[in-house]
N, C-alpha and C positions, 0 to 999 in steps of 0.2 A: 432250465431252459424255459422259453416263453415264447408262443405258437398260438397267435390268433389268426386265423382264417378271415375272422369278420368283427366288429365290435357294433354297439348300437349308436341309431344316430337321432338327436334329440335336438329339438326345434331350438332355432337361432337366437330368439329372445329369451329362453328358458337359461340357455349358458349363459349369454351373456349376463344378464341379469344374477345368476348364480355366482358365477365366479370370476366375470370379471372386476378389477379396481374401478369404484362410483367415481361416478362423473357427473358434472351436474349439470343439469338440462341447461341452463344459462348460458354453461363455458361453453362446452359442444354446441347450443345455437350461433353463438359469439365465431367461433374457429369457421360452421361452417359458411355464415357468412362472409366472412373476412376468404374463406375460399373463393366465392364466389365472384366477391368483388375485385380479387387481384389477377382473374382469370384465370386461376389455376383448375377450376370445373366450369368448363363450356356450356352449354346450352342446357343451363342448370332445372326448366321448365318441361320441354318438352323431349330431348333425347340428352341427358346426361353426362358426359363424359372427363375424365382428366384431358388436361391442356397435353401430356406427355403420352397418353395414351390410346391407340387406337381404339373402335370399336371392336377389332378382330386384332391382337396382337399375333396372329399365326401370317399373318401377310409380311411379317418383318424378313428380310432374305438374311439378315445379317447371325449370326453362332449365338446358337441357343441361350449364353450368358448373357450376349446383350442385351435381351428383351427383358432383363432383371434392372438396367438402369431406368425405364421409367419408374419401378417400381421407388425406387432408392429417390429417383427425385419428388416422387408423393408424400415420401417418408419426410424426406428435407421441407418440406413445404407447411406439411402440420405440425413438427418441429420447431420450426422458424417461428408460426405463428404464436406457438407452446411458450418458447424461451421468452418473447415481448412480457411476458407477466410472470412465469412460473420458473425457476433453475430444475433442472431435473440430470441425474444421477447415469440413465436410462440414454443410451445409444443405441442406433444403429447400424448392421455391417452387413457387405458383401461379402461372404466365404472369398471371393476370387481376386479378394481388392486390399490393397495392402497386412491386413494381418489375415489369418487362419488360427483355427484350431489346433491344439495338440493335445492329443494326437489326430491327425485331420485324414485321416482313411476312410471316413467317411461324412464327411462335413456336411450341413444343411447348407441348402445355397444362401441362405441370408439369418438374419439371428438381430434379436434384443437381447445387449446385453449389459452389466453393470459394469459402467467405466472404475469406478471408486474398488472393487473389489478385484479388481486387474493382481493377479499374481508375479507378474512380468510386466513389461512395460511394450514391449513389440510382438507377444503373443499370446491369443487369447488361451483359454483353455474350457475344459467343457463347464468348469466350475460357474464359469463366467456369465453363462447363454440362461437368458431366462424363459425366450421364446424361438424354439428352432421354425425355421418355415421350407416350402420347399415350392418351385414352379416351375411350369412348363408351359410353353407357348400354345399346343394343340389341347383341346381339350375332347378327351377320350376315355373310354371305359381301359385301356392297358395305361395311360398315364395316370389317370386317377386311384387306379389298385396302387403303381407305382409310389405317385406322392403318399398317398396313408400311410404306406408301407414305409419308405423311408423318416417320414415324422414322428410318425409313434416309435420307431426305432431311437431316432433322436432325445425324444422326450424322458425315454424309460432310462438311454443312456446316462443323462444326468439325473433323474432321480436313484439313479441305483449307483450313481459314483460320488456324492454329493449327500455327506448325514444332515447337510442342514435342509434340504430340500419336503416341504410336503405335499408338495402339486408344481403340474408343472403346462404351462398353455402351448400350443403349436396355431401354423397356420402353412394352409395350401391354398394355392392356387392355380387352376389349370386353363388360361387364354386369360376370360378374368371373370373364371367364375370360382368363388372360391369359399374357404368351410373353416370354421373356428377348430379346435381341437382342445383335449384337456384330459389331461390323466393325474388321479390318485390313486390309493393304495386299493380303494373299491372296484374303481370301474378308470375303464377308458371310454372318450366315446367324440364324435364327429361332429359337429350342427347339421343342419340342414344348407347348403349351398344360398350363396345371395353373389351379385353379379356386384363387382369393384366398381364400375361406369354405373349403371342402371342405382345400383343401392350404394352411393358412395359414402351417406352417412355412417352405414355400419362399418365401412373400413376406419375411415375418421374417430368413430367411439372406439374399435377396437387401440387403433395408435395411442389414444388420448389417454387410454385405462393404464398403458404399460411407462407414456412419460409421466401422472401425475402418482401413479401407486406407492407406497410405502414398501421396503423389504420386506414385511410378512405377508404384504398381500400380494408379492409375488413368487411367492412359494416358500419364501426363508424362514425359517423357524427363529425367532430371535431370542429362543434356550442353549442355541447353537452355535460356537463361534470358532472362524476357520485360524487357528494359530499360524502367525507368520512364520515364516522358513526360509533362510538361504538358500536351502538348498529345493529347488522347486521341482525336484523328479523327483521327491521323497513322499510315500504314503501320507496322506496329509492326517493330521491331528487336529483336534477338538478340543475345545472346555464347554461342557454339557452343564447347566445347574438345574439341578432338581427340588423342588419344592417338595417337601415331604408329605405325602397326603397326611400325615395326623398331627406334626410338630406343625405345620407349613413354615419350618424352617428351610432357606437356601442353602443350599451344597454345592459347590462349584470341583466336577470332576475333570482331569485331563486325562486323555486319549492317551496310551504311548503304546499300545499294539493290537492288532486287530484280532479275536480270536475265530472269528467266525462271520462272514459277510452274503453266506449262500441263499438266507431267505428275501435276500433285494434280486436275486436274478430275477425273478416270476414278477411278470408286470402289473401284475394285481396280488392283496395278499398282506401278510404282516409285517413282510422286507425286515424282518429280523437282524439285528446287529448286535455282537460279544465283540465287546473291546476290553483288554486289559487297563484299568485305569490309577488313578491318584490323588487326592485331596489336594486342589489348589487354592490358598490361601496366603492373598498378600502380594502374588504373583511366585509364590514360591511354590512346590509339590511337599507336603508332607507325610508323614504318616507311612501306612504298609498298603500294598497294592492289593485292588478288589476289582472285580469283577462287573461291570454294568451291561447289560441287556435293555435295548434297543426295543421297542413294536412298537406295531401298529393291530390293538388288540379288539375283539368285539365288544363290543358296548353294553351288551347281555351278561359278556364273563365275566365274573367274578374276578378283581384284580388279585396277582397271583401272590403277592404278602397276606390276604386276609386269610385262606386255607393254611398257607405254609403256618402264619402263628397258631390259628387256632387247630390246627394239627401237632403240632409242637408241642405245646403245651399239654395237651391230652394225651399225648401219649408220649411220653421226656425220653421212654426206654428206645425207641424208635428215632428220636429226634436226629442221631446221627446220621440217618437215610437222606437227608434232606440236607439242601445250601441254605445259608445259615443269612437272611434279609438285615441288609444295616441299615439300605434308605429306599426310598420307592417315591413314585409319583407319578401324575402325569404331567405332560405338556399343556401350556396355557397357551391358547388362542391370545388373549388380552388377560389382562391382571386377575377377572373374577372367571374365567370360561374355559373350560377346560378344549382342549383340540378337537376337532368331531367333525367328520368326513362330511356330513350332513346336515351340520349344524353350525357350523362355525367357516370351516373351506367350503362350504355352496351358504350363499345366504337363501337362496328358496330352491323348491323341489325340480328336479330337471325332469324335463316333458317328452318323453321319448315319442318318434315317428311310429315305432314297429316295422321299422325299416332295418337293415343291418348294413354294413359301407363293408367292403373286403379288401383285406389289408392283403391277401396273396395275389400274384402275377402269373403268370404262365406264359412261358415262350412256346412256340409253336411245337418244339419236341417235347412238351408234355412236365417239360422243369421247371420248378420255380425257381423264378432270377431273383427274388426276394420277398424273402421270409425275415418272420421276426425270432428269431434264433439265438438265445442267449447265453453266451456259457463264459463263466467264472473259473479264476484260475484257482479259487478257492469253493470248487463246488461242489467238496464235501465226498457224498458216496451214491450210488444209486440209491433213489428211493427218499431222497433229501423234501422234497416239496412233501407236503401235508395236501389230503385232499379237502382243498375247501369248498364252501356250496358252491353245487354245480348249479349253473343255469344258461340258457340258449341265447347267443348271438344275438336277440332282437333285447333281451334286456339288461335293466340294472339291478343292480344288487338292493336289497331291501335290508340287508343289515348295517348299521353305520360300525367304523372301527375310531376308536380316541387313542393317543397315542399315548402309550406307558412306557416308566421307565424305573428297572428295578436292579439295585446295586449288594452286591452277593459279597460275604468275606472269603469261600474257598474258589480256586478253580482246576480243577483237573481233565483229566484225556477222557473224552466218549470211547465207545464202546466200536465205535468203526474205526477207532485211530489206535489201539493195541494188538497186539501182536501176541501173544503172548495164553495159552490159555487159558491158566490160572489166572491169569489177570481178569482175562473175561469174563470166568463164571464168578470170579470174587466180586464184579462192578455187577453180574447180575442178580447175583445174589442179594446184592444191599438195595436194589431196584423193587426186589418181589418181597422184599421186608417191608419198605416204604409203601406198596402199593396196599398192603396187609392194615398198615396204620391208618393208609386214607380211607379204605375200606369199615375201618373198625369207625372211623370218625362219620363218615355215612357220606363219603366221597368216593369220586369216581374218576378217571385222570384221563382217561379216553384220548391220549395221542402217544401210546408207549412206542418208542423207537430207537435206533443205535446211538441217534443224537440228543437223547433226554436220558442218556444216561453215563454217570462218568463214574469213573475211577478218580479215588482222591488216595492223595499220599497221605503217611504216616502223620498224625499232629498229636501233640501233647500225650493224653491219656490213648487216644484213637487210634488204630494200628488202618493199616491202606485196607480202604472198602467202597465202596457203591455205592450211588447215591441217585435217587429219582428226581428229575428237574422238570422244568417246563410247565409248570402248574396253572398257563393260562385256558388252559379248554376244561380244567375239572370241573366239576358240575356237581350238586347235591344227588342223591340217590333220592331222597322223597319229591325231589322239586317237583311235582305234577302239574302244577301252575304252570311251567315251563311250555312251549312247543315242542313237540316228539323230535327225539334225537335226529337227526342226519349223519351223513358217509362223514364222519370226522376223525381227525389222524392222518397217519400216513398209510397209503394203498395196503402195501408189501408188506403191516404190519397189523393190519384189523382182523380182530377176529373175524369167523365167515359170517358170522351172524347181521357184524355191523356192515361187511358188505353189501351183504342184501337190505341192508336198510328192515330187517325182517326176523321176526323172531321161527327161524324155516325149523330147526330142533323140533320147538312147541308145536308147530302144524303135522310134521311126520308122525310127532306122536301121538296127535289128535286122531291124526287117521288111523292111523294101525290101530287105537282102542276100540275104532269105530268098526275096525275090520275093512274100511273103506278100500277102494281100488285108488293107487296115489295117481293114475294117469286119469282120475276126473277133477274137476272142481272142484276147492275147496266148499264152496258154497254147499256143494250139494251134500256132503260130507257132516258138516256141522255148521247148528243152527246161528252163530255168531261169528262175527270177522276177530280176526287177530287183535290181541292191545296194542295199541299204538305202541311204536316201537321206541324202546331207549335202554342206553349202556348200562349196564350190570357190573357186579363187578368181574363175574366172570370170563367178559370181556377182556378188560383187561388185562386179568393172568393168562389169557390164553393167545392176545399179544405176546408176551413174553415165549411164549411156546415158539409163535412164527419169528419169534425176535433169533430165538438159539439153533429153528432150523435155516433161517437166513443167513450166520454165520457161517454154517458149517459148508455151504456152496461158495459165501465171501472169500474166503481165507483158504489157500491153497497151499502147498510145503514149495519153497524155492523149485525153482526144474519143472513145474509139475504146473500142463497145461488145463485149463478149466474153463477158460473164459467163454465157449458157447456154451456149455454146460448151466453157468449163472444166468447168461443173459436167455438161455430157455426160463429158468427159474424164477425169474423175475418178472418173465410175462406171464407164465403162469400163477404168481400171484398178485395179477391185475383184473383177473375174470375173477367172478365170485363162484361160478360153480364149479369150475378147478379148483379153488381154493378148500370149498366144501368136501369135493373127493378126495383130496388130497388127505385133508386131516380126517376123514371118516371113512373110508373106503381102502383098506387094509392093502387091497391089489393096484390101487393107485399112486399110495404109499411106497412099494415096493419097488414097483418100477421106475417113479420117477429119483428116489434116493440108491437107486443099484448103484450108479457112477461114485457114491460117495465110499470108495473101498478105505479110502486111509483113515475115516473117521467112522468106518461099520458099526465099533463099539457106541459113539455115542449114538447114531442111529439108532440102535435097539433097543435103548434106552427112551428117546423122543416118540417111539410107537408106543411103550408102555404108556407113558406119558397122557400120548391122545387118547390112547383107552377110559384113564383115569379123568381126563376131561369129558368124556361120551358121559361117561357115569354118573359126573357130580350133574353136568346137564339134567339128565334125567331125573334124577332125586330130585331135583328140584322144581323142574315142569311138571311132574311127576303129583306134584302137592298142590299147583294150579291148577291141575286140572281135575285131582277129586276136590274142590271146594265147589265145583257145580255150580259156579255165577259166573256174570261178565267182569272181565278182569279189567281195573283201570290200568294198570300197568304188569311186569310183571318183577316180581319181589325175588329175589334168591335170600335163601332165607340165609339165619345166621351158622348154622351147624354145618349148613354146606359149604360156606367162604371159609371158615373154619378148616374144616374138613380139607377142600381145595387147596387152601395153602399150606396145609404141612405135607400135601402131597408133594406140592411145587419145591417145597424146603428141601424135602428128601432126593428127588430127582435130580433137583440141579448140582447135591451134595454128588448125585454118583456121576455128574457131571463131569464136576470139577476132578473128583477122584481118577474116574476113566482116564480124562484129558492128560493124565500124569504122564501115561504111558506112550502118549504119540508125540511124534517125531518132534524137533524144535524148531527155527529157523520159517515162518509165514511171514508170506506178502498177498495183499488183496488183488484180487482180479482186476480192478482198474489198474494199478501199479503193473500190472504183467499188460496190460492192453496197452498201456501209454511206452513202455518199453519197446511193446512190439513183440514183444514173446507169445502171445495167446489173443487171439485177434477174436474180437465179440462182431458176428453177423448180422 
């Protein structure tokens, strides 16, 4: 799902100049001339306006679409002028006028789109639209939430339905005053307003950028290429080629099934994509089918081949835990430039107002008539988005993401899509071996969740086990160089510690040494602030802990209602000091797992569990805190990870053990809500 309220909005020149296609001062003097002179802009000196277009387009009495044909005839005019020197690829359409979209439930009223990439010959589709726009004759604070609202809807529509897409431009207008638009995978965000009459040139620059632009410079990735098909209501298919970051050999893969498309719902973010794929060579498929993952990764992380090898390697006993890398890379902007949200798709920095534009509406009874609300028929389980940096409505992101791409020889079911209990604690098990490896190698994996971890089938010498994935957020355990960790991972899966962004363990037991009262101030308590905070590794084993008490509310015996039950559980593990009580507070514990009667056994087992987590906590804080200096970080030493995990070993054994004994036959709590059998409030 994807829920802006508000996005930021950043001065007119700063976008355009960013990301729109160069234009050269000459041609756009040249066009707006030649405007001027065929009388297409009236009183080009002193009040400005289109030949078709009023001062006040709200004085028009005629249905609201019509006041869209001057537009189309502005469109036609800079066109006209366009074609006398230039061919261009690059149309323009009325939603209302001969073709539409499909599926068109919710169509932009007008669109740029590319003729040559037409899938159909008499109807568009969203593949097609490179710039949705949207207008309205009055101009008002309910039509303007309105317009945002429906463009950015527009815009994300096609970058989330559409792998070759990596930005994507809008435009509103309301009477005629109107705002550029643009979203990537960092940020969304608005310009600042200029009037179509008064500032006609920027309308002019903007047309001129979309007929003279090249396909990557309007959002196409030219690593990406849409395989034709008869059949045109079919999932569309790919051939992706990857340059190998170390051979920079090409590989050219095709598409042939999607396995996972959930991290494109969220309109900002990595938009994650697993397709089952194939070596195409010659135009033929050959070879055995593998596995390619899709992002859009941080520029800081570490690309996730370089851990997986040098984990591998170091530790070969372990190597099974792990998918097994046959080719990796990333995407090229141009021949030598690798993709960069910030460096490549903006060519200079965008300048924000510290303004925010609100993309929600409100009818007078208090509802919103539109939102940006996004839901996937492939959208996985609760708890699927990863929380990434958070920041407020007035800004942009200060991290860039480049786009990778890394191709896997197994693939098997996660850990939300079995059924089965042995299965589960079998894939969990080969998770908390893997996490032991990265650990031992002086990594940290800091995003453990249902969907990084699978079950793989039997192969050669390897019998079916578990396997840890997702290695783009690990991180070195010494990197002190680095900035202090942030909320990274998924919610319903971070330790408490990483919720608080705080190392709160260390501080209680600061206090209590101190003998302090906890209801005053740390300050007053002791002489030094906290170390700056970052993941441990016992962080992430204790992930895994909220990993196996999150199943056990998921997964319910057929018949057998639960779904308010979860979706209590799930909001309470979105606050961080629920979270805290929950795993440390014995009486919190109790009452919020009472409901779980058909799984009591493993229950009793996940409280020993946390006991044994209180404790290695402690031993280890425990040694930070008599070394009597300021900490630059804090170190869990090696005896304790040690220690930790052969607790973890043993538990999840009696895990699995216990689970022998309960009933067979689960389905998850969404599956009973989509039924209709157990309705979530």
């Amino acid at each position: 799902m994807c829920d802006f309220p508000a996005v930021p909005e950043v001065t007119l020149n700063s976008l355009m100049h960013a990301v729109l296609p160069t234009v050269s001062l000459d041609w756009l003097d040249s066009v707006c001339m030649k405007l001027i002179s065929n009388g297409a802009i009236q009183n080009s000196k002193d009040n400005p306006r289109w030949k078709w277009l009023p001062q006040d387009p709200s004085t028009f009495q005629s249905h609201e679409l019509e006041v869209l044909k001057p537009f189309e005839r502005i469109v036609s005019a800079v066109v006209d002028l366009h074609l006398k020197r230039f061919e261009s690829e690059v149309k323009f359409q009325l939603a209302w006028k001969g073709m539409s979209l499909d599926p068109d439930s919710s169509c932009p009223d007008g669109f740029f789109y590319l003729r040559k990439r037409l899938r159909r010959p008499s109807k568009l589709s969203w593949s097609d639209v490179i710039m949705p726009m949207e207008f309205n004759k009055l101009d008002n604070d309910y039509n303007k939430t309105e317009d945002h609202a429906k463009v950015i809807r527009s815009m994300h529509h096609i970058l989330c339905n559409d792998a070759r897409r990596r930005f994507v431009h809008g435009l509103t207008c309301e009477n005629t005053t109107a705002r550029l638009w643009y979203t990537d995978r960092c940020d969304v965000v608005g310009s600042t307003e200029f009037d179509i009459n008064k500032d006609w040139r920027y309308l002019v620059r903007i047309i001129l950028s979309m007929l003279l632009a090249p396909p990557d410079r309007l959002g196409f990735d030219p690593d990406v290429e849409l395989v034709p098909s008869d059949d045109l209501d079919a999932e569309p298919s790919y051939d992706i080629t990857i340059r190998n970051s170390d051979t920079e050999e090409a590989t050219t893969y095709r598409t042939l099934d999607i396995i996972y498309n959930a991290g494109i719902d969220r309109m900002v973010g990595p938009g994650t994509c697993v397709w089952i794929v194939q070596q195409l060579v010659d135009g033929d498929l050959v070879g055995p089918r593998y596995v390619l993952k899709d992002a859009w990764v941080y520029e800081a992380c570490v690309p996730e081949h370089v851990p997986l090898k040098e984990i591998r390697e170091a530790q070969p006993s372990y190597a099974q835990y792990f998918l097994t890398p046959i080719d990796h890379g990333f995407a090229y902007f141009s021949v030598a430039t690798h993709d960069n949200t910030h460096k490549t798709l903006r060519r200079v920095k965008l300048i924000p107002t510290n303004k925010a534009l609100l993309t929600h509406s409100y009818t007078p009874s208090g509802r919103s008539q539109v939102t940006l609300d996004f839901f996937s028929d492939n959208a996985g389980y609760p708890g699927d988005a990863r929380q990434e940096e958070y920041r407020g409505y007035l800004h942009l992101t200060h991290h860039p993401r480049q786009h990778y791409r890394i191709v896997f020889e197994e693939f098997g079911r996660p850990v939300h899509d079995l059924y089965d209990w042995g299965d589960i604690f079998i894939a969990i098990q080969g998770a908390w071996h893997g996490l032991h490896a990265m650990h031992l190698c002086k990594y940290v994996h800091r995003d453990v969740s249902p969907g990084n971890i699978l079950l793989l089938p039997a192969s050669g010498s390897l019998g079916k086990r578990g396997v840890i994935m997702d290695l783009e957020y690990a991180k070195r355990i010494d990197d002190i160089g680095s900035p202090p960790d942030g909320r990274t991972g998924t919610l319903e899966f971070m330790a408490s510690e990483v919720s608080f962004v705080e190392h709160h363990r260390l501080l209680k037991m600061r206090r209590a040494n101190l003998g302090g009262d906890p209801r005053r101030p740390p300050e007053e308590l002791y002489p030094g602030p906290l170390p700056p905070f970052r993941h441990n590794p016992l962080h992430d084993m204790e992930s895994i802990w909220w990993l196996c008490i999150w199943i056990m509310f998921y997964l319910v015996s057929i018949g057998e209602s639960n779904g308010q039950l979860f979706a209590s559980h799930c909001q309470m593990l979105r606050g961080e000091y629920s979270k805290h009580y929950f795993i440390t507070a014995y009486t919190d514990f109790k009452e919020r797992t009472a409901p779980l009667r058909a799984v009591s056994s493993l229950v009793a087992i996940m409280k020993t569990w946390s006991i044994a987590f209180k404790n290695h906590y402690h031993s280890s804080y425990e040694k930070q805190i008599a070394l009597h200096t300021r900490l630059v970080y804090v170190r869990i030493d090696g005896d304790t990870i040690g220690a930790s995990y052969q607790d973890g070993k043993a538990f999840l054994q009696q895990l699995k053990e216990a689970s022998r004994l309960l009933p067979a036959g689960l389905i998850s709590v969404p599956e009973q809500v989509n039924d209709g059998s157990s309705p979530i409030l």
